[in-house]
Each structure stands twice: as structure tokens, then as C-alpha cells.
N, C-alpha and C positions, 0 to 999 in steps of 0.2 A: 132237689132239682127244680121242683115248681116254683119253689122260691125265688130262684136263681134264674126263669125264667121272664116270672113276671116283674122281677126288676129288672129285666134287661129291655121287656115293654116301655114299661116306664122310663127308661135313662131315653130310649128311641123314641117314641112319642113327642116326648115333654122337647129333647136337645132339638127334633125337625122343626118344631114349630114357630122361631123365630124367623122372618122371612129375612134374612139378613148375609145367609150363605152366596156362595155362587150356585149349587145346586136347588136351595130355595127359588132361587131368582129363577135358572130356569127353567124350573118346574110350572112358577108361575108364568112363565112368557106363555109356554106350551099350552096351560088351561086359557088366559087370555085368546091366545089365537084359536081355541078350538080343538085342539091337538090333544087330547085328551088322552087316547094313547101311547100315542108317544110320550106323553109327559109322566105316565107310568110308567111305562120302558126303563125312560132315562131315572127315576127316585126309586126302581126294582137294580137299577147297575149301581148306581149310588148306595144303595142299603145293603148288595155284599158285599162293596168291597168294607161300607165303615163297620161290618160286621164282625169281617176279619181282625181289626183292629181293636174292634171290643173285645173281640175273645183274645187275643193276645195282652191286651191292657190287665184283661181279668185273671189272668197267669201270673201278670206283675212282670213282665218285659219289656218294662219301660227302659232298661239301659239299652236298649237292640241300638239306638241312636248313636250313645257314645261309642260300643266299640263300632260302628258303620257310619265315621261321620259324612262318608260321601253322599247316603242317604240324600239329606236334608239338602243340602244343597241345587241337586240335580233334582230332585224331586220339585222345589219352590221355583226353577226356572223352568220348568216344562209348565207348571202351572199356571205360572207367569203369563207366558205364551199364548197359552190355553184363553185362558180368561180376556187377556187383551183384545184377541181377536172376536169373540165372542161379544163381548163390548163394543167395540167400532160395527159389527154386526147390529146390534140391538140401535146403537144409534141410526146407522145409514137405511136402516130397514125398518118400514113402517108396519105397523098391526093391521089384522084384516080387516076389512070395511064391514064385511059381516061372516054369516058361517050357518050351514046348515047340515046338520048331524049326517045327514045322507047323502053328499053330495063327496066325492072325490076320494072314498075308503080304499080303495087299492094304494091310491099315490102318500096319501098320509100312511098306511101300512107299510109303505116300502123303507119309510125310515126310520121305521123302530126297533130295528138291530142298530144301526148308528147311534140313536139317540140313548139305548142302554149301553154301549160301549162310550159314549162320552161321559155316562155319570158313572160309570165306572172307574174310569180314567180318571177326573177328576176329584175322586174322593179319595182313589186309590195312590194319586198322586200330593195329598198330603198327610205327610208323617206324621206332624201337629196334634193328631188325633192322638194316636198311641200315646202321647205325652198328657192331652187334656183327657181320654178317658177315665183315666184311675182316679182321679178327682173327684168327678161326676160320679162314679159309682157311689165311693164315699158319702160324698154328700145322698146322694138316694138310699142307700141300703140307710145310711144313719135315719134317715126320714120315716122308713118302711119299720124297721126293728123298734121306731119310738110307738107304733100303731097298737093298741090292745088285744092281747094276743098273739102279738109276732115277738118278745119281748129277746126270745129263745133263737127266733132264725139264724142261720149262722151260714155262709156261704164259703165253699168250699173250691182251691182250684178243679178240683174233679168233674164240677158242674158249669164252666166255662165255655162247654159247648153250647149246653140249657141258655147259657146267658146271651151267649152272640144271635140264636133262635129267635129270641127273646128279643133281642134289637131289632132284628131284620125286621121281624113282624110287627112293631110298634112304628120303625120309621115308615115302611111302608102303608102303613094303616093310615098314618097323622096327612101324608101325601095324597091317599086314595080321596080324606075327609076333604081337604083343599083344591084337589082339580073338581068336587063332585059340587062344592059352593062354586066354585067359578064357572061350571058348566051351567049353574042356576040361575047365577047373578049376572053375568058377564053383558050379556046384552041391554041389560038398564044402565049400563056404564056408557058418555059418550066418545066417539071416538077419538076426538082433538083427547079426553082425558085418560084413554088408550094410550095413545102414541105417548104422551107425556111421560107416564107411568113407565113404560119401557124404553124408552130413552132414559130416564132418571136409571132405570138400575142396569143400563148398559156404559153410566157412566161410574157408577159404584163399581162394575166388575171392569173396568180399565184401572178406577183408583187401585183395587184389590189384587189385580196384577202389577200396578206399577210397584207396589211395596214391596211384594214378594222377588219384584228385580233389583229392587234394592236392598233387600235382604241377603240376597243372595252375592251381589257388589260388596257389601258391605263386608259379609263373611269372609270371601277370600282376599279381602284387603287386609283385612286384621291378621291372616293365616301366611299372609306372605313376607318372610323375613323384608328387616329393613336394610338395605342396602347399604355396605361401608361407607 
């Protein structure tokens, strides 16, 4: 079970740390503006639901797709959605001019039930995971078992609770280390190169929506007889 644990740190640490997600992105909008709470909220809603998805990967149910393929579909259009707007947000909406730790903690608390239900939502709202999971273990436990001394570990569906644990608390940790640099750094930054940086990845998360709508186009085009 320890074992099964601390690879699941490891797959959750190492997999957050690409800023490259829509949930990286706005985690990091959240530390840029200050929001440092809430940009926990939202990567603590985020890391159950993709925990969920670890432990089911860790089970090996990765067919849950095929026989549900409605799944995927519905899921990559609500995401779609999601992200678009969230995107034209990041664009039309500029970063603060500044921020002072002590200033305005009720109004920023007010939205950090929101902001853990949208990272909720949107992790929870891609399938993708369940599918890339099992991989990623793979490739980690391979990594972990080459180590001296671990030669023997051997992981067990029984321990897939351990494992999903094991996530949560490594992506949450990797997110704690990034809002806690940006709470350090963030004001040596200037602000023209503020705004830039969040308009650039509020155009990534329109690109990342747009394909997920055309995934989804694409799907029930191929799925729709062709007509006599």
C-alpha cells in the first residue's frame, strides 16, 4: 500500500507540473492576480475529481468508454464550452495592477466554493484521463521498480485506493509549490508582461476548446449513417 501510494505522488506531482493544462493555466491566472486561495480551491476540485480517475485507471477500466460511448462526447462539449469562455474571459479581462495580501479577504473568500467547483468540473469533465492514466502508471511504476531495492514492489488492484490518495496529494502539493513561487515572484513581474502572459494562455484555452468542438463535430459526423 505504501508503495502504491507513493507512486501515485509521483504520477500527481511530476503529470501537474507541465503548465500546459486548462487547470494549470488557471491556477496560474489565480496566483498571478493574487488569488491564492482560491487558486487552491480550484487545483483541491481539480485533484478529486482526477483522483477519481486514477483510481479507476488503476483498476484497469479503461473500457468504461467503449461500452459508454456517450461519455466522450458530451463530456468534450461541455468542456469545450467551459474553456471557450473562460478564454475570451482571460482575453477581455486584464490582471491587477497590484495586490496586497490584506486587503479585500472576505470578497476573494467568497469565491472559493466556485472556483473548487470549476476545477472540479473541468477535470471531472474530461474522460481523456481514464484512457491516459494507465500509461503513466506504467511508465512510473516501471521507473520506481528499476530503483535499488524496490526490484520486488509489485502493486496490487487492492491498493488503488492508496494510489488515488497518493495522487491527490502529490497534485495538490506540485500546485501549493506554484501558487507559493508566484505569491514570491509575482510583483517583480511587469504589468504590460502580466496582461500579455494571460491573454496568451486565454488564447491557448479558446484554441483547447475549439478542438474539443471539433472533436466532438467530428465524432457524430463519422457516427451518422450516410444517407441513400
Amino acid at each position: 500500500m505504501l508503495a502504491a501510494s507513493i507512486l501515485g505522488f509521483i504520477c500527481g506531482f511530476i503529470g501537474s507540473m507541465p503548465v500546459a493544462g486548462p487547470i494549470a493555466v488557471l491556477v496560474f491566472r489565480r496566483g498571478i492576480d493574487g488569488r491564492l486561495r482560491s487558486g487552491a480551491y480550484l487545483a483541491g476540485g481539480a485533484a478529486i475529481a482526477e483522483s477519481v480517475y486514477a483510481y479507476f485507471a488503476y483498476w484497469g477500466f479503461t473500457e468504461l468508454l467503449t461500452h459508454h460511448r456517450w461519455i466522450e462526447p458530451v463530456s468534450r462539449a461541455v468542456a469545450a464550452v467551459i474553456l471557450i469562455a473562460l478564454g475570451v474571459r482571460f482575453i477581455v479581462s486584464p490582471t491587477r495592477k497590484s495586490f496586497d495580501p490584506g486587503e479585500e479577504p472576505e470578497r476573494k473568500n467568497a469565491g472559493n466554493k466556485r472556483s473548487f467547483l470549476l476545477g472540479l468540473t473541468i477535470s471531472a469533465m474530461n474522460p481523456a484521463l481514464l484512457a491516459t492514466w494507465p500509461a503513466f502508471i506504467a511508465l512510473t511504476s516501471a521507473l520506481i521498480t528499476s530503483l535499488p531495492g524496490l526490484e520486488s514492489v509489485r502493486f496490487a488492484p487492492a491498493h488503488a485506493l492508496s494510489f488515488a490518495f497518493g495522487v491527490l496529494s502529490g497534485i495538490v502539493s506540485w500546485f501549493a509549490i506554484l501558487l507559493l513561487l508566484l505569491a514570491r515572484f509575482r510583483d517583480r513581474m511587469a504589468n504590460t508582461t502580466l496582461d500579455k502572459l494571460v491573454r496568451g494562455m486565454g488564447v491557448f484555452l479558446i484554441v483547447l476548446g475549439l478542438y474539443f468542438g471539433v472533436k466532438v463535430i467530428a465524432n457524430l459526423t463519422a457516427v451518422t449513417p450516410a444517407s441513400a
